[in-house]
C-alpha positions as CSV (number, residue, x, y, z in Angstrom):
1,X,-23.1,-104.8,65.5
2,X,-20.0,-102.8,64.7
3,X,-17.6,-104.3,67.3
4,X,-16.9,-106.8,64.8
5,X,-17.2,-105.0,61.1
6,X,-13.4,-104.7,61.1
7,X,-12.2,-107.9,61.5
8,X,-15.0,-109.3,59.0
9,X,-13.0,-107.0,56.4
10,X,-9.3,-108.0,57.7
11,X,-8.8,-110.1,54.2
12,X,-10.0,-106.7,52.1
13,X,-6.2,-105.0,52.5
14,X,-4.7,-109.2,52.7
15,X,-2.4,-108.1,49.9
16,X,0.3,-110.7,50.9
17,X,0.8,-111.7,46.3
18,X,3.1,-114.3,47.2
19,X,5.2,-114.0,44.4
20,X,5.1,-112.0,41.2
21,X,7.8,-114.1,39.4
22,X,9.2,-117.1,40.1
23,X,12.5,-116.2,42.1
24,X,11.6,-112.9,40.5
25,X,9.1,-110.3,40.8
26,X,7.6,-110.2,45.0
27,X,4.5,-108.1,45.6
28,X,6.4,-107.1,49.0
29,X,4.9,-105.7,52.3
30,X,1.3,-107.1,52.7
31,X,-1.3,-105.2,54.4
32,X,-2.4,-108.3,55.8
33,X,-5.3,-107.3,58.8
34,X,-5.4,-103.9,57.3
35,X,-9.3,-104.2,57.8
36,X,-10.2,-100.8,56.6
37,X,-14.1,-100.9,57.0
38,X,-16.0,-97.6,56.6
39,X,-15.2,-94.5,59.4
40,X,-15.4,-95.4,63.0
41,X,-17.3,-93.2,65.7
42,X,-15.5,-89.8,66.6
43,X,-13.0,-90.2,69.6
44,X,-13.1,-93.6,69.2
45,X,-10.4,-95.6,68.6
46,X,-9.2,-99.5,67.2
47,X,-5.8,-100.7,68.1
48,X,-5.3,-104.6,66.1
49,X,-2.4,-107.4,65.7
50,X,-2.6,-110.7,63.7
51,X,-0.9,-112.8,62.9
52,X,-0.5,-114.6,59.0
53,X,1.4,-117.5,57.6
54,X,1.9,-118.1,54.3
55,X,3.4,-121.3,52.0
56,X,3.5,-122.3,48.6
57,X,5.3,-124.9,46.4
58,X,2.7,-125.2,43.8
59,X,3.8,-123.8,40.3
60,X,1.9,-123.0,37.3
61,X,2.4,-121.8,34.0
62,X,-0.9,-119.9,33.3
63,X,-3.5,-121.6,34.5
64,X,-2.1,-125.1,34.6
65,X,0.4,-126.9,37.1
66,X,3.9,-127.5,36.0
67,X,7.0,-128.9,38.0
68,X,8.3,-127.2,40.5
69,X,11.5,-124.9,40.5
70,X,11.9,-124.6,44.1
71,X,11.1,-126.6,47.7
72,X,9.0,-123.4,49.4
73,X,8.1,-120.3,49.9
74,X,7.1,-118.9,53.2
75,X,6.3,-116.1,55.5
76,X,5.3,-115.5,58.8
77,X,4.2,-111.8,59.2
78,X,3.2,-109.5,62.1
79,X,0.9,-106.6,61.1
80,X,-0.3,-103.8,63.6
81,X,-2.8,-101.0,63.1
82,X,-4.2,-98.1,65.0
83,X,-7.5,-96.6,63.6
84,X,-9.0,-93.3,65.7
85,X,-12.5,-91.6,64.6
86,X,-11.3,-87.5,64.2
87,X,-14.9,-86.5,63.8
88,X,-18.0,-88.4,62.3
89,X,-17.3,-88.8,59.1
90,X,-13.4,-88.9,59.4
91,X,-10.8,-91.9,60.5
92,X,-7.0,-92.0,60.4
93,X,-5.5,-95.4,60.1
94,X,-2.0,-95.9,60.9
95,X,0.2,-99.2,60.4
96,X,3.0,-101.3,59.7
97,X,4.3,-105.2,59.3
98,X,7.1,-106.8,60.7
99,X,8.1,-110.4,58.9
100,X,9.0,-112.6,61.0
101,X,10.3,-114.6,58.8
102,X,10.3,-114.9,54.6
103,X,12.3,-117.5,52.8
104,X,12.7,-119.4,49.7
105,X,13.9,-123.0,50.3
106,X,15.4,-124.9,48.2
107,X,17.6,-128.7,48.4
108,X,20.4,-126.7,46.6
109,X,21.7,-124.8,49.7
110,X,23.3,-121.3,47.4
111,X,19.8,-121.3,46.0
112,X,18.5,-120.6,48.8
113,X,17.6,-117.4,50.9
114,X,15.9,-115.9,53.8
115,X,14.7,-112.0,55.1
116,X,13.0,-110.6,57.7
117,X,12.5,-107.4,59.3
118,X,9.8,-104.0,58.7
119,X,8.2,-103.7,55.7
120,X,6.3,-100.7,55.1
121,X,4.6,-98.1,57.0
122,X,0.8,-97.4,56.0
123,X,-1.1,-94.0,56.6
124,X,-4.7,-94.4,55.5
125,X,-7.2,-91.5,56.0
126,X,-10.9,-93.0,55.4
127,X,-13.9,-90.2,54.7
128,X,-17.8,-91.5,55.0
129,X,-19.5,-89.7,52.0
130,X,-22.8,-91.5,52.7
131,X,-24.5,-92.8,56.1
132,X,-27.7,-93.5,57.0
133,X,-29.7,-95.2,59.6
134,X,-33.3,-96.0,59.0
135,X,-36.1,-98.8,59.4
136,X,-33.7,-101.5,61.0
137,X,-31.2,-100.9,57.7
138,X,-28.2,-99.0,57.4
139,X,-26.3,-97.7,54.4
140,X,-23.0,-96.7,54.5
141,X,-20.4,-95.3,51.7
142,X,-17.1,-94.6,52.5
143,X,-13.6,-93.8,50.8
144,X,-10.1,-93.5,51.2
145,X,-7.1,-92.1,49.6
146,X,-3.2,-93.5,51.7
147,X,0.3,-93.7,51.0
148,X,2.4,-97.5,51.8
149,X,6.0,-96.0,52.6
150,X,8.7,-98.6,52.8
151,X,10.3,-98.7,56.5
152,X,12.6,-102.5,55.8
153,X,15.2,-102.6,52.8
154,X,14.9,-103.8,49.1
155,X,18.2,-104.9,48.8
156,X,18.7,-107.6,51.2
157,X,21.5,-110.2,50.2
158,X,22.2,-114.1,51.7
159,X,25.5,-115.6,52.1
160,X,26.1,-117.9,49.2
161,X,29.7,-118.7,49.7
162,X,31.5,-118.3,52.7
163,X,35.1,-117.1,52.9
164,X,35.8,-120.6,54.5
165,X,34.8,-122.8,51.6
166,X,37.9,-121.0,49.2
167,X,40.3,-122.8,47.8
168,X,43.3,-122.2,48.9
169,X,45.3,-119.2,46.7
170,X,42.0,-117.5,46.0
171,X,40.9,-114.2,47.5
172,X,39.4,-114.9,50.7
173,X,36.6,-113.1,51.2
174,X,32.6,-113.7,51.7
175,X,30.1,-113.4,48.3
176,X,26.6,-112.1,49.1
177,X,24.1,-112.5,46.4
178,X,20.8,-109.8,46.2
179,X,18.1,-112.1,47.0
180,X,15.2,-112.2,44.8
181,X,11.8,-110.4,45.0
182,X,10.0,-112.7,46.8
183,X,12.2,-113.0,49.5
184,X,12.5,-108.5,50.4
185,X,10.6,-107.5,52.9
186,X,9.5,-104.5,50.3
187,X,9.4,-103.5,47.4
188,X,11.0,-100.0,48.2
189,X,8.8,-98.0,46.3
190,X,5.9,-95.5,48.2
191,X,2.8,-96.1,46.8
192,X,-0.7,-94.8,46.6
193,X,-3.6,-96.8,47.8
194,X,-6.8,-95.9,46.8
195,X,-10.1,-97.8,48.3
196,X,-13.9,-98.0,48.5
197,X,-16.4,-99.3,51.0
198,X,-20.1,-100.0,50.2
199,X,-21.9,-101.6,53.0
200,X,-25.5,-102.8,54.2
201,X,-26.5,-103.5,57.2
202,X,-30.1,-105.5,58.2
203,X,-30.3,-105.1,61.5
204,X,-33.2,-107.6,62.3
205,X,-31.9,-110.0,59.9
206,X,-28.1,-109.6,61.7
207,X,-27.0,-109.6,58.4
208,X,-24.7,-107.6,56.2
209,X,-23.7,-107.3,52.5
210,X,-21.0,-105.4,51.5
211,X,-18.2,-104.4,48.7
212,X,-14.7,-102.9,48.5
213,X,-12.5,-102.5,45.9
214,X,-8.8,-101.5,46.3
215,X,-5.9,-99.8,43.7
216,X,-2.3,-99.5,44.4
217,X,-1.0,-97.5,42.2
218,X,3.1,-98.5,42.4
219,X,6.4,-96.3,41.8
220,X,10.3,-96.6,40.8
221,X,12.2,-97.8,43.8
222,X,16.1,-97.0,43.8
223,X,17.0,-99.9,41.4
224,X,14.4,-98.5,38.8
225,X,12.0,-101.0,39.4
226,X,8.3,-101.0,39.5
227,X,6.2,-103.0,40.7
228,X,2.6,-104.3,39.2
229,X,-0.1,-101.9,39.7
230,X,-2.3,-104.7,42.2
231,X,-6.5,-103.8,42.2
232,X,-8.9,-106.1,43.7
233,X,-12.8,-106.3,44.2
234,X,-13.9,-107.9,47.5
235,X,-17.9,-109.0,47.9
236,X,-18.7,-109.9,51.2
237,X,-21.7,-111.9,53.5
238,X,-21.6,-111.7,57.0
239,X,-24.4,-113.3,59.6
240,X,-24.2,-113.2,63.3
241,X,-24.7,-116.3,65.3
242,X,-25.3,-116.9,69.1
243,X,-25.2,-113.4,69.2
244,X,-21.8,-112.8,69.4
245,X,-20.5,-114.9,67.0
246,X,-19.8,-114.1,63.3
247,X,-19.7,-116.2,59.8
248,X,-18.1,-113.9,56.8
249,X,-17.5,-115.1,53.6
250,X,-15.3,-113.4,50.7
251,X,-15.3,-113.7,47.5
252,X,-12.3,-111.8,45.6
253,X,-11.3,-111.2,42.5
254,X,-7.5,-109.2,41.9
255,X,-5.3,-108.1,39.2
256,X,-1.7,-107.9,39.1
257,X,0.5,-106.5,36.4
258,X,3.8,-107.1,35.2
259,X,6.9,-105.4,36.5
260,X,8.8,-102.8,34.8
261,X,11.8,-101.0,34.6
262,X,13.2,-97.8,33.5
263,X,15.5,-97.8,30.4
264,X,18.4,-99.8,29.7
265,X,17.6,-101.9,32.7
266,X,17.9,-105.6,32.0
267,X,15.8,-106.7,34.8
268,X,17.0,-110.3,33.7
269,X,20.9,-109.7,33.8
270,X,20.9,-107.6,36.4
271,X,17.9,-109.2,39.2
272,X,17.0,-112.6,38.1
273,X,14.1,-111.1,37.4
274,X,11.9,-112.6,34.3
275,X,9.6,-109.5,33.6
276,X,7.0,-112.1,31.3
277,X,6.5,-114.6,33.9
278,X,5.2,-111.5,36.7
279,X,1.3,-110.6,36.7
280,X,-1.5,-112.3,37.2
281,X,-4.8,-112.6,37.7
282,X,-6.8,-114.7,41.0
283,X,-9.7,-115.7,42.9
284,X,-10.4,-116.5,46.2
285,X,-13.0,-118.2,48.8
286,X,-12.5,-116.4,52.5
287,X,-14.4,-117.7,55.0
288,X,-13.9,-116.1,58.6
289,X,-14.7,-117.1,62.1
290,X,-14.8,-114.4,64.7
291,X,-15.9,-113.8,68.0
292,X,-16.7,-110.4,69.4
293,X,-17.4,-109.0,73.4
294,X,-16.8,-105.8,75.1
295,X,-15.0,-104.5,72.3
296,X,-12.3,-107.3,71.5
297,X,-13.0,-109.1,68.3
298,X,-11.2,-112.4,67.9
299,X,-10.9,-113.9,64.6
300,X,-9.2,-116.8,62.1
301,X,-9.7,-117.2,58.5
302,X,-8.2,-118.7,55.4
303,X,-7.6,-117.6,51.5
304,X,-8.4,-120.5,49.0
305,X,-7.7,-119.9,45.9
306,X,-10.1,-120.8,43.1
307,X,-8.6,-119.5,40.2
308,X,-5.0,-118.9,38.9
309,X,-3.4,-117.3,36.0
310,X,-0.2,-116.7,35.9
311,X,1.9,-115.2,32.9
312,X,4.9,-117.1,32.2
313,X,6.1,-119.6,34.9
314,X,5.2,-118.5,38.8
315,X,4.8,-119.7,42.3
316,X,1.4,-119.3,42.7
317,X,-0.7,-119.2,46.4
318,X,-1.8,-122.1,48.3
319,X,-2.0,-121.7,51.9
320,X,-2.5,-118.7,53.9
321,X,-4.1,-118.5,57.9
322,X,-4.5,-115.6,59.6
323,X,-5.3,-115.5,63.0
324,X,-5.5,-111.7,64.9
325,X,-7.2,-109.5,67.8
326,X,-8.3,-106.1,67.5
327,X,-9.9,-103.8,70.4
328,X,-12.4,-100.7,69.8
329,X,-13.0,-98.2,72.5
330,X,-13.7,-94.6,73.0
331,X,-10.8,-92.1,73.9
332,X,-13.8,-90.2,75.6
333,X,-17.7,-89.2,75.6
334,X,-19.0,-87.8,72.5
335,X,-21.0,-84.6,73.4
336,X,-24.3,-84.8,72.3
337,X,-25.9,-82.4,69.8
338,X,-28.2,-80.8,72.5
339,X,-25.1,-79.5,74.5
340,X,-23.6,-78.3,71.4
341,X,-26.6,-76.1,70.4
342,X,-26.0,-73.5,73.6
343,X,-22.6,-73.5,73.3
């Protein structure tokens, strides 16, 4: 039953805010696949990649659609993740996200601009405060307290006027412009990541309910910027078919709020960024497909969104597909509790 509880939870860490602003405040570094579930067994161990693409060109101004201010905005993102059970009730998570690629398109080429490389590194310890097996049911509470650290750069800059296109008698030289939010490939700030996983399993049934909610708590990066704090609540219902197929669906709700900025920062003057038109609040629909056997768990699924508010004027999501494999196994026997009592 378990081979395939962490993929069923890969959208519960699917943080990937495409924009906070438009051409202004990003939400940086998804922990797309994340997939924190509750603890895993001890000496065992998860190792998972996926894959997610996201694109927007839909604007809104609160609630309502408005015209657009630019073509796109995309990303393709690798994640990776390595989860191994210390003990019973403990599991360390490591991982980190590459971006393939992440760029704002626009028809006016110097509005334009592209990043990719790392984006943060994740350490997520995970504790089970409550599990129990009984009658065909099983209860499970878990929690866990991490840190994102940023590994890629915040200040990332596009050519917007090459040293060829000067006229002649001026200096020739190239002109770099700091690209916007959206476009870094973090925000450059560590912050702390708080979580919680309530889960119920009927065994008979082959069916599970459960419930997560997640806080990042943000920090100042190195241009005195912070980020919106970002919380979301996650209910989930999961059914296994033809035994080892699975059908999740998601519903969840998340917060975002504005960005701020230490004093005498004109976030305006000095980033492009338009501090009232960051934040917001969303929901989602999550349906997920996966398939599970000998330990690999193959899955796909998609973020609708249902609901947008947006403060100000924002890119808000549209599409997002993210397709990934992860592989449980144990690093070695667990000793059972009769050995242990004549050691």
């Amino acid at each position: 039953m378990r081979f395939f509880l962490t993929s069923l939870l890969t959208v519960v860490f699917n943080l990937q805010i495409i924009a906070q602003g438009c051409c202004s405040g990003g939400a940086g570094s998804p922990i797309a696949g994340g997939a924190a579930t509750g603890v895993l067994q001890e000496y065992q161990m998860e190792l998972s990649i996926n894959f997610q693409n996201n694109s927007s060109n839909k604007f809104y101004t609160k609630d309502e659609g408005t015209d657009p201010l630019f073509n796109n905005l995309k990303t393709n993102y690798l994640f990776f993740r390595a989860d191994y059970g210390v003990n019973k009730k403990l599991t360390i998570s490591l991982a980190a996200g590459y971006y393939q690629t992440k760029s704002l398109e626009d028809d006016n080429k110097s509005a334009s601009f592209s990043s990719k490389g790392f984006g943060d590194f994740i350490i997520f310890p995970r504790y089970s405060v409550y599990n129990k097996n009984t009658n065909f049911k099983r209860t499970e509470i878990a929690i866990g307290v991490g840190m994102k650290i940023p590994l890629g750069t915040h200040k990332d800059s596009t050519l917007t006027t090459p040293a060829s296109s000067w006229a002649p008698g001026f200096p020739v030289k190239n002109i770099y412009q700091l690209n916007p939010p959206t476009v870094q490939t973090t925000t450059g700030s560590n912050d702390l990541i708080l979580y919680s996983f309530l889960f119920r399993e009927y065994q008979k049934r082959k069916l599970r309910l459960f419930m997560t909610t997640l806080y990042m708590k943000k920090s100042y990066n190195s241009l005195d910027i912070k980020f919106g704090d970002y919380a979301s609540l996650g209910l989930f219902v999961s059914k296994t078919v033809f035994r080892k197929w699975a059908v999740t669906t998601q519903l969840k709700l998340e917060h975002v709020d504005k960005i701020q900025s230490a004093k005498n920062i004109d976030l305006l003057a000095y980033y492009s960024i338009d501090a009232n038109s960051t934040g917001s609040n969303k929901a989602f629909f999550i349906p997920q497909l996966s398939y599970s056997n000998n330990g690999i768990t193959v899955f796909v699924t998609s973020e609708i969104p249902m609901y947008q508010y947006l403060h100000g004027t924002q890119i808000g999501s549209q599409n997002q597909f993210t397709f990934g494999v992860n592989y449980r196994f144990l690093t070695k026997e667990c000793e059972s509790e009769t050995s242990r009592l004549f050691e």
